[in-house]
PAKERO-613989 format. One record per residue (C-alpha): y, z, x; residue in three letters. Coordinates in nm, 3 decimals, always signed. Each point is the difference from the previous one (the first is absolute). Layout:
> Y_Z_X_ALA
...
END
This chain:
> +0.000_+0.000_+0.000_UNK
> +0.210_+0.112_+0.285_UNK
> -0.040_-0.386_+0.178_UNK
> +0.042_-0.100_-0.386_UNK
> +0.376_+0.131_-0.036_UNK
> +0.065_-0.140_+0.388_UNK
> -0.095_-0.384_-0.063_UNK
> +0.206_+0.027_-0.339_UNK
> +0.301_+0.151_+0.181_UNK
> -0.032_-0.300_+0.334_UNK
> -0.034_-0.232_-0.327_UNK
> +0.326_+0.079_-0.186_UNK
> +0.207_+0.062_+0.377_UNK
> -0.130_-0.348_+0.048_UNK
> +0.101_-0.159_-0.323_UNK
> +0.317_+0.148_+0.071_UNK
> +0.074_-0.079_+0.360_UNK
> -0.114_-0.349_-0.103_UNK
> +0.280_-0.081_-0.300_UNK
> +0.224_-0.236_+0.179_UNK
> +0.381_-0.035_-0.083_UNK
> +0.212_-0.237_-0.215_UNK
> -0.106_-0.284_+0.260_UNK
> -0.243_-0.160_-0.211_UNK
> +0.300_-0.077_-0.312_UNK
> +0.288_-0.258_+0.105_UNK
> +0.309_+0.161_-0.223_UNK
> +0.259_-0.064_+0.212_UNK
> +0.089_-0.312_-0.066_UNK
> -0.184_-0.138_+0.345_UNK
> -0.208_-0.255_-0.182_UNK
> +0.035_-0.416_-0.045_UNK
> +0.364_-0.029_-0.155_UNK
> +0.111_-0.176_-0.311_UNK
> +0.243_-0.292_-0.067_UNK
> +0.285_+0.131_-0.189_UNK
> +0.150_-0.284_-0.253_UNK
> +0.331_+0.116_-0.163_UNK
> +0.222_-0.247_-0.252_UNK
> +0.330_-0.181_+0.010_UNK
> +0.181_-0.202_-0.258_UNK
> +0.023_-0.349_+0.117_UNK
> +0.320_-0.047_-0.152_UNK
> +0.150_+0.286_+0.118_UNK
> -0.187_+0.131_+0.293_UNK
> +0.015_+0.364_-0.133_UNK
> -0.350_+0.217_+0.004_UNK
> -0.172_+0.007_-0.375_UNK
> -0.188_+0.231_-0.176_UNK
> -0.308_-0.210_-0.207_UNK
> -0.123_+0.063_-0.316_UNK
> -0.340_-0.032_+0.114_UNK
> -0.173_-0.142_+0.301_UNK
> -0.359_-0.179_-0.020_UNK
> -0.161_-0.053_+0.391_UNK
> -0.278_-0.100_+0.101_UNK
> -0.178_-0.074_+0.406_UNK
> -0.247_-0.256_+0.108_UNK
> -0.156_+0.191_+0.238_UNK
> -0.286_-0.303_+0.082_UNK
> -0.225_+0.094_-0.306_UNK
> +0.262_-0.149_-0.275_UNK
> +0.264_+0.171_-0.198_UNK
> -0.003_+0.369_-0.040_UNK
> +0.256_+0.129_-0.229_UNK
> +0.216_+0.309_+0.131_UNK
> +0.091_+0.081_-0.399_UNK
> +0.330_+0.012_-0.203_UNK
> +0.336_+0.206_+0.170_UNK
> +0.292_+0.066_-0.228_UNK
> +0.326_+0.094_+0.089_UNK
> -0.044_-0.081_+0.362_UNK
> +0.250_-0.081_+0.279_UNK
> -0.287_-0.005_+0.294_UNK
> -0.341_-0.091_+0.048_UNK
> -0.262_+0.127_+0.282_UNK
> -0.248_-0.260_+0.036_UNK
> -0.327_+0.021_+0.234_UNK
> -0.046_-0.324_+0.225_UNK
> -0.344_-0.143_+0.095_UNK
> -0.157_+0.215_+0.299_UNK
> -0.293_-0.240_+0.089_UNK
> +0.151_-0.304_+0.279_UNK
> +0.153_-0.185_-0.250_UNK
> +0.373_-0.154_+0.087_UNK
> +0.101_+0.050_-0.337_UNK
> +0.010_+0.127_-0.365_UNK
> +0.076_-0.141_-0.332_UNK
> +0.179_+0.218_-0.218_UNK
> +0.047_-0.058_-0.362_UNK
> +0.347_+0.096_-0.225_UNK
> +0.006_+0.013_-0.406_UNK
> +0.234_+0.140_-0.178_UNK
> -0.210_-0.039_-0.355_UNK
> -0.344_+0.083_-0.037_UNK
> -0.081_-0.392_-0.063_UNK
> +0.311_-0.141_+0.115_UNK
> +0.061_-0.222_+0.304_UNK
> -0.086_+0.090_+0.328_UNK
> +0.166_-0.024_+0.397_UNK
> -0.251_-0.054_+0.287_UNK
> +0.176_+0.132_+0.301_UNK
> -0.231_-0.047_+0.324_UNK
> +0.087_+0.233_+0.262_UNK
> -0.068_-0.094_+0.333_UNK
> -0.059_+0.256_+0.325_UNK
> -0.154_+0.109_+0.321_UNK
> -0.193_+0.346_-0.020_UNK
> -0.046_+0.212_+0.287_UNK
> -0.222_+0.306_+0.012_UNK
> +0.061_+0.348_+0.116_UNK
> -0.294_+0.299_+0.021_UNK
> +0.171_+0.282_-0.212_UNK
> -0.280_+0.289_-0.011_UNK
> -0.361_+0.025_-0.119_UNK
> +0.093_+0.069_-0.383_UNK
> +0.223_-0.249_+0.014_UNK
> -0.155_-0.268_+0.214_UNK
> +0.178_-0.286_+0.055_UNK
> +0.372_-0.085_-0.080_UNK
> +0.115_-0.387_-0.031_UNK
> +0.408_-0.046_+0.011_UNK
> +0.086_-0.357_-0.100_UNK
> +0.239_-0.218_+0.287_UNK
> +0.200_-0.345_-0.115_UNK
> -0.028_+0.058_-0.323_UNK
> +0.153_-0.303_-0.212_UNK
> +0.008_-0.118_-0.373_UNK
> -0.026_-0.339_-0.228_UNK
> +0.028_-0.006_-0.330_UNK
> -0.276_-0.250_-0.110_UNK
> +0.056_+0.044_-0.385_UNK
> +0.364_+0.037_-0.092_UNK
> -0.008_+0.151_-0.346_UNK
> +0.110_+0.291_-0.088_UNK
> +0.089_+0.083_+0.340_UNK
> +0.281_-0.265_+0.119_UNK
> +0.036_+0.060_+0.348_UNK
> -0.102_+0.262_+0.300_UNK
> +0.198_+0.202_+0.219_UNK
> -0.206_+0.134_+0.336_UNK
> +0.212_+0.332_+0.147_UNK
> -0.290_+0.105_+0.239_UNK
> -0.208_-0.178_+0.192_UNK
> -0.253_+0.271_+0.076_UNK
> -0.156_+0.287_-0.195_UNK
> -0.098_+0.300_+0.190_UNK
> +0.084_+0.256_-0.297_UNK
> +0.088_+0.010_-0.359_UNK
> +0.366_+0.097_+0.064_UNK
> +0.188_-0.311_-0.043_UNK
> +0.009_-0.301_-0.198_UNK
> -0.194_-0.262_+0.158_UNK
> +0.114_-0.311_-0.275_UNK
> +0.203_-0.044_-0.256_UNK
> -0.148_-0.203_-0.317_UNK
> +0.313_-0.179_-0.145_UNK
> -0.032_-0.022_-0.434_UNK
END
């Protein structure tokens, strides 16, 4: 019994010792960044608030739909991670209305961050065509790399 109550004990100091730190959880904002898309009137070339905001991403499998924003003045949008040079992004403003294909074009490089959160990809060159010109009329790049979510990356002209 005496052995018993010894293993148990070098058991639970074990389990304890053992229980690693926040290191495995990437919270700090250290992972692959987002583009951030914010709006302009063309007319004017004053930021807009939308009603609502319908995106969607090829990211190489076909179309996946990000959902339905309202009231929105800024977007985050997640780029492609595998080696592809670019990603088409798709802009409604109705649920079944007409839609913008804006391909954006970049160079990736990758940085080692930690072992929760593996491997970090900023984007480099980053440029923009409109290939479908309706609703949005016209783009206007601001940054030509992404290495947080802070600023505005592009401006989507309406």
């Amino acid at each position: 019994m005496k052995y018993f109550k010894l293993i148990i004990f070098v058991l639970f100091l074990g389990m304890l010792c053992s229980c690693g730190g926040d290191d495995d959880i990437c919270e700090s904002g250290e992972g692959t960044p987002r583009i951030k898309v914010a709006f302009k009137n063309e007319a004017t070339g004053k930021v807009v608030t939308l009603d609502s905001l319908y995106v969607a991403v090829d990211y190489g499998s076909g179309k996946v739909e990000l959902g339905k924003q309202t009231k929105i003045d800024s977007r985050l949008i997640p780029l492609r991670v595998d080696d592809s040079p670019y990603t088409d992004v798709y802009f409604r403003l109705e649920n079944k209305g007409a839609e913008s294909k804006v391909r954006i074009n970049y160079n990736t490089k990758s940085t080692y961050v930690s072992p929760g959160c593996g491997i970090k990809k900023t984007y480099e060159n980053l440029t923009s065509q409109l290939q479908t010109p309706d609703p949005v009329k016209n783009l206007e790049p601001v940054q030509n790399y992404i290495e947080n979510e802070d600023k505005t990356n592009l401006y989507l002209l309406f």
